[in-house]
C-alpha positions in Angstrom: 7.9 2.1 -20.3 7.3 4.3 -17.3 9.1 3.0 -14.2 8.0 4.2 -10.9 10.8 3.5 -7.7 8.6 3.3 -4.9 8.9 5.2 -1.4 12.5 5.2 -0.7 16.2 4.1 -2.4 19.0 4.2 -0.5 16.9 5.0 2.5 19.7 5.3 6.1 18.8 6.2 9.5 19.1 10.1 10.3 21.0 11.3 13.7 19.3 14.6 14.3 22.1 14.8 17.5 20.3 16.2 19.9 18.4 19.3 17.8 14.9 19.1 17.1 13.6 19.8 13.8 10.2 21.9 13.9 6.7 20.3 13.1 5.1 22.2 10.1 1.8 22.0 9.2 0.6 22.5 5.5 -3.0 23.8 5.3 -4.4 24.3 2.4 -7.5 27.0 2.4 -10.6 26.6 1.7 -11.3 27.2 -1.3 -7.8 25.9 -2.5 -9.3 22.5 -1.4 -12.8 23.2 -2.5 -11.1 23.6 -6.5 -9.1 20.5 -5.7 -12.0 18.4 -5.1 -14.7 19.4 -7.2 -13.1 21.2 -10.0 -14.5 25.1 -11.4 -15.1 23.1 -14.6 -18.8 22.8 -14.8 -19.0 19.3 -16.2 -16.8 18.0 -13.2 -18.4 20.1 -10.5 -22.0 18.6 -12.1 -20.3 15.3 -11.7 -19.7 15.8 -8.3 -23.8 17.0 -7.4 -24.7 13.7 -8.8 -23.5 12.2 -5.7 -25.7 11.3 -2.5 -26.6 13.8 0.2 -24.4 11.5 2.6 -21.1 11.2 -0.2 -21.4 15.1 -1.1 -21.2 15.5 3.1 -18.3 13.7 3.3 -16.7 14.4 0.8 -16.6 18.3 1.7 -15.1 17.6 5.1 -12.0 18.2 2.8 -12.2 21.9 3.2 -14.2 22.2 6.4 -11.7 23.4 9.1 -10.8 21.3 12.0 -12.8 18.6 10.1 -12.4 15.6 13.0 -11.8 12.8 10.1 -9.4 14.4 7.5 -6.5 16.8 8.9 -3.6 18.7 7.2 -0.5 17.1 6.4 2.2 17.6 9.5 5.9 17.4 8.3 7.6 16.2 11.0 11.5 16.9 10.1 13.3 17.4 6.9 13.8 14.0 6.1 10.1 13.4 5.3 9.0 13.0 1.9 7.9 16.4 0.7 10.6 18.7 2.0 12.7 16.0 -0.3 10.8 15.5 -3.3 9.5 18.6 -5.4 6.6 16.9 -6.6 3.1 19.1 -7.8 0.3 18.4 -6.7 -2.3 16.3 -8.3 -6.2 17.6 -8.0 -9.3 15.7 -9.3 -9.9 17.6 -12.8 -5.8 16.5 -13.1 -6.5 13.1 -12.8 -9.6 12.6 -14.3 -8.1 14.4 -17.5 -5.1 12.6 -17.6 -4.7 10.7 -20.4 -2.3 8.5 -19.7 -3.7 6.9 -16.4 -4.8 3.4 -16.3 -9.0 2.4 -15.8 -10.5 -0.9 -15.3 -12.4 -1.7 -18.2 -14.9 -4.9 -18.7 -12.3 -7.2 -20.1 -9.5 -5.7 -18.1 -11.1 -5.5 -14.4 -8.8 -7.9 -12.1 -6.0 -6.8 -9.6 -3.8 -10.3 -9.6 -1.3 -11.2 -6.5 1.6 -12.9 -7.2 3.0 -14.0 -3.8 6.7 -15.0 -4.0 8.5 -17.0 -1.4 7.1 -18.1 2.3 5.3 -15.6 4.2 5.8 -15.8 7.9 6.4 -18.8 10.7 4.0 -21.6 10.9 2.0 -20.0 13.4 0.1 -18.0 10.5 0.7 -19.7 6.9 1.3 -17.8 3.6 -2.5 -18.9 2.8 -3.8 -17.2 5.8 -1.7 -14.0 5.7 -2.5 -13.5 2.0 -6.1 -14.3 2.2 -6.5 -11.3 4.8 -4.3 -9.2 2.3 -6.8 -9.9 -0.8 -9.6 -9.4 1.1 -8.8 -6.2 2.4 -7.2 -5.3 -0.8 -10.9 -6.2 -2.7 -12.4 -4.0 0.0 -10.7 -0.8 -0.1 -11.1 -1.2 -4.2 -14.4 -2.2 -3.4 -16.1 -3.3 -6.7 -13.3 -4.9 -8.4 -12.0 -8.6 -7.6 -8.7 -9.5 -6.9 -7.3 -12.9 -7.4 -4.3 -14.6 -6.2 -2.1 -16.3 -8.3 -0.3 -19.7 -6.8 2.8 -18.5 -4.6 5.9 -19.4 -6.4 9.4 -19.9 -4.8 12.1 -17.7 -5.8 13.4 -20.2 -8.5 10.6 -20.0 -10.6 11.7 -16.7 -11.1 15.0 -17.2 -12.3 15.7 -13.7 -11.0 19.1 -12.5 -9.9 20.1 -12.1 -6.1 22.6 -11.1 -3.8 23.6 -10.6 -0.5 23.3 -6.9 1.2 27.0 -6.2 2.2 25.2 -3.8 5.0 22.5 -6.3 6.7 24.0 -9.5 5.2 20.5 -10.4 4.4 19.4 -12.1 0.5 18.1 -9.5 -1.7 15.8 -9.9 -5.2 16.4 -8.3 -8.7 13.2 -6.1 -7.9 13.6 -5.4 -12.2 14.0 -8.9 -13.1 10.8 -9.3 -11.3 8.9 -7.2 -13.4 10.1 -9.0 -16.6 9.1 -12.1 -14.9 5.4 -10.4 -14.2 5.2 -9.1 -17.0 4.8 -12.4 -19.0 2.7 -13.9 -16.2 0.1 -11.2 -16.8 -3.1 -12.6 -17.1 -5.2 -11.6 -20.4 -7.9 -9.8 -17.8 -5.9 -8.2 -15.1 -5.9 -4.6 -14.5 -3.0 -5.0 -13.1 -0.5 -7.9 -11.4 1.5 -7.5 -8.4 4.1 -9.5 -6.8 4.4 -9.4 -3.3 7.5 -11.1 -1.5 9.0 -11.2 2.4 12.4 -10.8 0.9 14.3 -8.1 0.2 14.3 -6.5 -2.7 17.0 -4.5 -5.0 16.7 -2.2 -7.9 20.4 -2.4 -9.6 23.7 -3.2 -7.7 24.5 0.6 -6.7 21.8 0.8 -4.4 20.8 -0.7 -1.3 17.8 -1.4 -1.3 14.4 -0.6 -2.7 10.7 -1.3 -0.6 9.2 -1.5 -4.2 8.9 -1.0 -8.3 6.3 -0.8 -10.6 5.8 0.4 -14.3 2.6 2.0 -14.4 1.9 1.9 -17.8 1.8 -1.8 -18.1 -0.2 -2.1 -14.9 3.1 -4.2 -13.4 4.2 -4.0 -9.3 6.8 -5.7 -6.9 6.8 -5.1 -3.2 8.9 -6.0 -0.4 7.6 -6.3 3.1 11.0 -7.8 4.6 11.5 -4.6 6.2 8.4 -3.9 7.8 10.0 -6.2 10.3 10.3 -4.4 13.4 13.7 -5.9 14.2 15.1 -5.5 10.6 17.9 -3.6 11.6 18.7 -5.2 14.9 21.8 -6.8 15.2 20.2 -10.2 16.0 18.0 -10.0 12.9 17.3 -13.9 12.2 17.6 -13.3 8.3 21.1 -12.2 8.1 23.0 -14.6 6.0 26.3 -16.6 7.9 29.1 -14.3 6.3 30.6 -17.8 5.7 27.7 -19.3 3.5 28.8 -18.8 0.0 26.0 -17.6 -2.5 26.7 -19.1 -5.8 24.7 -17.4 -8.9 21.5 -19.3 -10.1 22.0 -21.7 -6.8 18.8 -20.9 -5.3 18.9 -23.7 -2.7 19.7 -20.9 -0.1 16.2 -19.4 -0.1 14.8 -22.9 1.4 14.2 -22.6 5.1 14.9 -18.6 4.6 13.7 -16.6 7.6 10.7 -14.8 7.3 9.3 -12.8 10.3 6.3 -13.7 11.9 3.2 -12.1 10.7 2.1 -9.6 13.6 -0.4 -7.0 13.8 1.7 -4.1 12.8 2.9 -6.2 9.6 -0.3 -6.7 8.9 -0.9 -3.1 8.8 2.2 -2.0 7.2 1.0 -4.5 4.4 -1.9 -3.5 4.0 -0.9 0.3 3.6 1.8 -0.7 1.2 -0.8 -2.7 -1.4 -2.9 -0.5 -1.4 -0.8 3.0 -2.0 1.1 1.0 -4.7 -1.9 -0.1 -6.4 -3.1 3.4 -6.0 -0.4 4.9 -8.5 -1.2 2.2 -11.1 -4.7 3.7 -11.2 -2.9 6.8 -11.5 -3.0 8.5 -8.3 -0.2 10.8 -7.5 1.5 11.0 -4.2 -1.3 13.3 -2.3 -0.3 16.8 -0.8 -3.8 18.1 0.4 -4.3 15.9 3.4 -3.4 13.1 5.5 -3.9 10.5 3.0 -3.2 6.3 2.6 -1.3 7.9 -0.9 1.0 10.5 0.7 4.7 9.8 -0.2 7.3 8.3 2.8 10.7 8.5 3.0 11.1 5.9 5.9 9.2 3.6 8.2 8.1 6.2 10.9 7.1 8.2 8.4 5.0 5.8 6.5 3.6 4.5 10.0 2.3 8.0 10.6 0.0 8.0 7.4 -3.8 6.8 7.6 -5.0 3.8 6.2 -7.5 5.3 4.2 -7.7 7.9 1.5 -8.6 11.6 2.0 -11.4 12.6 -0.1 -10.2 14.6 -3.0 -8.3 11.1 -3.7 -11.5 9.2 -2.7 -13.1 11.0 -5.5 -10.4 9.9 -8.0 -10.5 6.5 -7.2 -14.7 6.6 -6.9 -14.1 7.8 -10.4 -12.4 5.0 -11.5 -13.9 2.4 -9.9 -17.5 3.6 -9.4 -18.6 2.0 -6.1 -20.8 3.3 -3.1 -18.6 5.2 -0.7 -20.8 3.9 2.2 -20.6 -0.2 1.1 -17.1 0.6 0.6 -16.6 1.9 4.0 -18.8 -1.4 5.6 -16.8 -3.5 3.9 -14.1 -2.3 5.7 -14.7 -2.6 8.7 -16.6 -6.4 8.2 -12.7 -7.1 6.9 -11.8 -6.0 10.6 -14.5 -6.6 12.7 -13.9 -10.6 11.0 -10.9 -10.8 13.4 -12.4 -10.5 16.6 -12.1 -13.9 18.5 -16.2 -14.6 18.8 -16.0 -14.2 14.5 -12.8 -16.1 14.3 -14.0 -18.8 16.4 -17.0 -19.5 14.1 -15.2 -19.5 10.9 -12.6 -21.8 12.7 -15.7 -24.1 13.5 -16.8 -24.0 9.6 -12.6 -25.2 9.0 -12.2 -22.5 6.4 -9.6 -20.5 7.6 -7.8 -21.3 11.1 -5.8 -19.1 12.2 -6.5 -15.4 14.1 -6.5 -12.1 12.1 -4.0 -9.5 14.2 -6.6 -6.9 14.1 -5.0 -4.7 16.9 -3.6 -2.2 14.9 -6.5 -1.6 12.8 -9.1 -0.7 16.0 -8.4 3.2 15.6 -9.0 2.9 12.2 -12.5 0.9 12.6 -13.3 3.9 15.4 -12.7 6.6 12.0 -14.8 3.9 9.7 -17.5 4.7 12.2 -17.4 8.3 12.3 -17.6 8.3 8.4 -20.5 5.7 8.3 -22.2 8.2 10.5 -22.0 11.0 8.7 -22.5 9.3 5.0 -26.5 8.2 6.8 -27.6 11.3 8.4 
């Protein structure tokens, strides 16, 4: 069993004291990215013509330079993610040869949610917050359905916890987990992932872990307790009283156990982190070419700084995959965030199907790109 830790271990802050590390900029040339995306093998480059005017357009704004919707990578310091990791790159022939990767198939075509715990205050309820999560999620894998499963409390799990001797908050077995997925898979899923608002821990070594998956059994748990902007404040509501005892297999402590309030940017944040996750169970490497929703990220600022969309040599791979309409996809999209503008919300408020506002702010600079690509993909 392959297991994949996700994004970053024992992740700390970094003092630079006072020196500023210099931006670099990888660019790739043109026909580096022209290979990358349509391959020199002829079958794969045939593939590729047998897409519309508007999708061939597109997609070759991967190696047009100063392309206004996908630009080169910027490393910002040496703590980012590729001066750390020595991964190779991953182009399309690569991944559509790769035998090992996993496809939806006919019988096997669901992505399954598996919330665990309470998401957020009462001001937006775990329904509401992870209805906007599977809907987004079933648009940016347009084609495919996704389902979620009842939310369980963490005692259904039977999963080992702890308390983080650093931010005193309760942590999850993010390992035990995955057994406990694992034999909650359902007979047609793709794949199933659990997503929680608690922290999560790989073994008792490390800190702390944002996720784990193993990719061959199509098996994922994420944590979103960080995304938090005031995680690591000192008046963090979820720390633990350092004089409540945790007793092993008590799980009583989790009731009434503070989750943050679902805002905008955790919105986004979540939505970024689903969807890059669920990317590498369809077999999608960490992407080098571009900016890109699947680029690797050391730490928060980092992962902030990524798009929310893919760049187009891993919109092929996933096209590949999947087979949907890169232009439905893309309207789908931007229904999922055009549906939280008050006049829209209002409506479905009337119709009492779903009360509460989507926090949309974060995602208007994204619906501005949606546009631009929409554009092109019709002329």
């Amino acid at each position: 069993m392959v297991i994949c830790i996700l994004i970053l271990i024992r992740w700390c802050l970094i003092t630079l004291n006072g020196v500023a590390n210099k931006m670099q900029v990888i660019r790739h040339n043109e026909d580096v990215l022209r290979t990358a995306l349509i391959s020199k093998d002829r079958k794969l480059a045939k593939l590729f013509e047998q897409g519309t005017l508007g999708e061939k357009r597109l997609l070759s704004e991967a190696f047009r330079l100063n392309s206004d919707l996908f630009k080169p990578v910027i490393i910002h310091s040496d703590s980012d993610w590729i001066p750390s990791h020595s991964e190779p790159t991953q182009d399309f022939q690569q991944f559509y040869e790769d035998p090992c990767r996993c496809t939806p198939s006919s019988k096997r075509s669901i992505i399954y949610v598996q919330p665990i715990g309470s998401f957020g205050d009462s001001k937006v309820s775990t329904e509401d917050y992870i209805g906007w999560l599977k809907d987004y999620c079933e648009s940016f894998y347009y084609g495919l359905r996704v389902r979620i499963l009842e939310p369980v409390p963490v005692k259904d799990t039977e999963c080992v916890f702890r308390v983080n001797a650093c931010t005193q908050n309760l942590q999850i077995h993010a390992g035990r987990l995955l057994s406990y997925l694992k034999k909650k898979k359902p007979s047609d899923a793709f794949c199933i992932v659990g997503i929680t608002m608690i922290d999560l821990y790989p073994r008792e070594s490390w800190n702390f872990v944002f996720g784990l998956a193993s990719l061959t059994e199509g098996v994922g748990v994420f944590s979103f307790a960080r995304y938090d902007s005031h995680f690591y404040s000192e008046n963090y509501r979820g720390k633990l009283d350092k004089g409540k005892s945790v007793i092993r297999g008590n799980y009583s402590v989790f009731n009434g156990y503070y989750t943050p309030p679902i805002t905008g940017m955790i919105l986004q944040r979540s939505c970024k982190t689903l969807t890059h996750e669920i990317g590498h169970i369809f077999g999608l490497h960490h992407c080098r070419w571009l900016q890109c929703v699947m680029q690797g990220s050391n730490h928060l600022e980092e992962s902030d700084r990524r798009p929310l969309d893919l760049c187009p040599i891993c919109l092929r791979k996933l096209q590949s995959a999947v087979g949907f309409n890169i232009a439905e996809r893309y309207k789908a999209l931007l229904h999922w965030i055009d549906e939280g503008n008050i006049e829209t919300n209002q409506e479905i408020c009337d119709g009492a199907v779903r009360c509460s506002q989507k926090p949309v702010e974060e995602f208007q600079e994204h619906r501005s790109w949606l546009l631009k690509c929409l554009a092109l993909l019709q002329t």
